[in-house]
N, C-alpha and C positions, 0 to 999 in steps of 0.2 A: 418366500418371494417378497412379502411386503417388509419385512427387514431390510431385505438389501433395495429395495426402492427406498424404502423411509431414509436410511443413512447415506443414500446417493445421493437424495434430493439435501440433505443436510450437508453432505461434504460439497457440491456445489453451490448453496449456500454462504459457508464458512472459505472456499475457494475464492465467489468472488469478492468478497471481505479485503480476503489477503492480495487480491489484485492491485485493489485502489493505493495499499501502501507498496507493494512489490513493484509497480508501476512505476511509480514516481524513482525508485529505488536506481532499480538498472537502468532507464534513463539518463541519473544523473552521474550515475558512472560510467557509460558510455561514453557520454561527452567529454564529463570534466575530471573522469578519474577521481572522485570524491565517494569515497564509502560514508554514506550520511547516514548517522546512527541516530537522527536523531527523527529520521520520516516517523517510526513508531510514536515518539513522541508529539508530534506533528497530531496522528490522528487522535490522541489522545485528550490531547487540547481541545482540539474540534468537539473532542463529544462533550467536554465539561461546557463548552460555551453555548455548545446550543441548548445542553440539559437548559442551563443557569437561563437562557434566554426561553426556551421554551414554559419555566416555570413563572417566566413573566408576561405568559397570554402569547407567545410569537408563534406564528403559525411555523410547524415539522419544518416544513419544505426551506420556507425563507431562515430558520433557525440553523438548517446546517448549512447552507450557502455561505450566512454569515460568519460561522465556526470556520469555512474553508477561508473566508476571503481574511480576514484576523491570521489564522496562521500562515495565508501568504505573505500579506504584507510583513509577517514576523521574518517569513522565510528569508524573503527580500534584503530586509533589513541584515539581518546575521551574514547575508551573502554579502552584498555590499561593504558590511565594517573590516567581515573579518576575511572570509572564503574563498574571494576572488583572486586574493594575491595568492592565496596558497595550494589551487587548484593542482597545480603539476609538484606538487607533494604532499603524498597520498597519507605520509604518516603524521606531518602538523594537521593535512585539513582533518583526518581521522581522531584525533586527540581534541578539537576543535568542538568537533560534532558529538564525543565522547561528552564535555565539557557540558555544551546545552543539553545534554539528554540531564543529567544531572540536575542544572538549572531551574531546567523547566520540571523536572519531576518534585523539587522542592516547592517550587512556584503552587502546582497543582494542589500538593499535600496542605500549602500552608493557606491556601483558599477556600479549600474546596472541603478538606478535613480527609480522614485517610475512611471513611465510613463507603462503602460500595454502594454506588448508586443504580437502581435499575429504571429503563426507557422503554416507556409505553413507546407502540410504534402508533400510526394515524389512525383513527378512530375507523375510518374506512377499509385501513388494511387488517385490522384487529384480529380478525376471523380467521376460522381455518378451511380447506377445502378437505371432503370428505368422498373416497372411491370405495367403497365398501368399507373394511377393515383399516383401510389406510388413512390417515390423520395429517394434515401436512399443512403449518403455518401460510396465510396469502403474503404476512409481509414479505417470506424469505424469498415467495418467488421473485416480489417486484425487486429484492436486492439485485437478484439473478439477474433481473432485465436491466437497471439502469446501470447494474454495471459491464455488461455487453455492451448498451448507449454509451459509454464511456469509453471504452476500447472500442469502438468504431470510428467515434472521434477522431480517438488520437489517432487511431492505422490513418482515417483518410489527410488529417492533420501534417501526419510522416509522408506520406503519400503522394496526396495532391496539393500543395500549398507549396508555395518557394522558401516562407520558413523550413517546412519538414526534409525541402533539399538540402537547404546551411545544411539541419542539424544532422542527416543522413551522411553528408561529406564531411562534414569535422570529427562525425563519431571513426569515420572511416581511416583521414586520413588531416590533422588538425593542421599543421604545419601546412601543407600544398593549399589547405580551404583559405588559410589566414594568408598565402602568398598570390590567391586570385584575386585577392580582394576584400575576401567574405569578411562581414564583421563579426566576428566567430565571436565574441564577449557578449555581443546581445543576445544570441543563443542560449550563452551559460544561462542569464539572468533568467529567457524566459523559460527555458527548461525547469533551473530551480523553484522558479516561482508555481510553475504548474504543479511538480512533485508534490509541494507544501497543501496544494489548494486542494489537489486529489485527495490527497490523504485525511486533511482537515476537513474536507467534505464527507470525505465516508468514516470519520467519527461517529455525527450523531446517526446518521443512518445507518451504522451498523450497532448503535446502541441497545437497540431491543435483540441481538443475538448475542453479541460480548459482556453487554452492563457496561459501566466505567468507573474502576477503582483503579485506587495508584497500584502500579506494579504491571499494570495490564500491558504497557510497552514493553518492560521485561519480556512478557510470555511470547506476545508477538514477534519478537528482533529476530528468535533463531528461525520462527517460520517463514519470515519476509527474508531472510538469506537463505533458506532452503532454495524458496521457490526461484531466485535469481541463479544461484547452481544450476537448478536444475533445467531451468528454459535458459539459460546464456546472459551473461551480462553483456545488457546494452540492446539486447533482444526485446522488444514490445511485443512478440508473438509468442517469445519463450514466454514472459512474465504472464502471459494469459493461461499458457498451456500449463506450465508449474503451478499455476497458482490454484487451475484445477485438480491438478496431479497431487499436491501438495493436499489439498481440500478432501478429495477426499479419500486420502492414503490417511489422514487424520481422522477422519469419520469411524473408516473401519479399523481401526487400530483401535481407537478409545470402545467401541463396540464390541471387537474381540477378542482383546488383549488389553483391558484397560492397564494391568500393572505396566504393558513394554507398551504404552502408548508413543512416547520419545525414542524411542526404537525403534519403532518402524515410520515412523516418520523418515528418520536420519538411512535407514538403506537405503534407501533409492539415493539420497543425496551420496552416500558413500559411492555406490556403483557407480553412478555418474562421475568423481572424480576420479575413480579409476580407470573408466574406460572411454568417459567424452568428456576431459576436464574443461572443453567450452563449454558445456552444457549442451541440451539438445538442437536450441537453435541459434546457438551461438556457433564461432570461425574462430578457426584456430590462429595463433595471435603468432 
């Protein structure tokens, strides 16, 4: 029994990890039909800027804020020069976003050096809770929790807000949104921009379970498209569910099958396109 709790509590963990960039992910293809290769990269960044800041005395909390707000304004930026004009084609903006993954992975290498760095998490969360036999990190729970606080958000964001109506009817139907009126390009932006800030935010907070070495966007890209299969693109309820399904179908695969860990990741994603190619809460197009 405490195995399969200890690697639950670890795939949920690791689940809501891949939220914060999965999030941002189907989001921005819902909207703008942009496969943005480069969200991985995004959180990546974040964590080297907070480590870099944190080693200059900057408190946790304000260190990855600053990581997310840096790779928004990046986000921003890259959107505005290049990405806006080529939103309604998916294979430039995709080559686009290809291109900065690239960039910015050289950018990182040639800053930061290619050496793996490992993140203490807060002094306060440091500790682990103990149930008997059972051993389980406090930071991982608080990951768990602020990243619930962060999919609350955004659901009541989509929800209750007259921005989350835009971006509800543009994801729906962009044409009819842009012939009522709706200023459907202000959406793009603030959708992108959040994608970037989510992701860049949960860089350094997911520092102390990933570390941050180059390459780490690699590892992540196929899981952050798992979990958009598998909850639906353009779905913020799929990206939560996948992200947990994904979390911890990875938990127990590296646990019980370390050699086919990549392997069972990918069945579920396989079955899903065979049998619900919108994924699970995703509509059929």
């Amino acid at each position: 029994m405490q195995f399969y709790i200890q690697n639950a509590l670890g795939g949920l963990a690791y689940g809501s990890l891949l939220f914060l960039i999965a999030s941002g992910l189907t989001l921005i293809f819902g909207l703008m039909r942009i496969i943005n290769l480069a969200q991985t990269s995004f959180y990546l960044l974040g964590a080297y800027i907070g480590l870099s800041l944190v080693t200059h005395g900057w408190n946790f909390w304000l260190a990855s804020l600053a990581g997310g707000i840096v790779t928004m304004a990046l986000g921003l930026a890259v959107y505005s020069a290049f990405l806006h004009r080529y939103h309604a084609d998916p294979l430039t903006s995709l080559l686009l976003t290809l291109g900065l993954t690239l960039i910015l992975d050289d950018g990182i290498l040639a800053l930061w050096g290619g050496d793996p760095h490992s993140i203490s998490p807060p002094a306060i969360f440091a500790g682990s809770l103990t149930f008997g036999t059972l051993v389980f990190p406090v930071y991982w729970l608080v990951v768990i929790g602020i990243s619930f606080a962060i999919a609350a958000i955004l659901f009541l964001t989509l929800q209750r807000t007259m921005l989350g109506v835009m971006i509800r009817a543009a994801v729906d139907d962009e044409e009819m949104t842009r012939g009522l009126g709706v200023d459907v390009n202000r959406a793009f932006y603030i959708v992108f921009a959040a994608g970037a800030l989510i992701a860049g935010l949960g860089g350094l907070l997911g520092g102390p379970i990933t570390s941050a070495y180059p390459g780490l966007d690699g590892e992540l890209t196929p899981l952050a498209f798992a979990v958009v299969i598998v909850g639906g693109m353009g779905s913020l309820g799929g990206a939560l569910a996948g992200s947990l399904i994904i979390g911890l179908v990875n938990a127990f695969g590296k646990a019980l099958f370390p050699e086919l860990s990549y392997f069972t990741i990918f069945v579920p994603v396989a079955l899903i396109m065979a049998f619900r190619p919108q994924g699970l809460f995703g509509r059929k197009l």
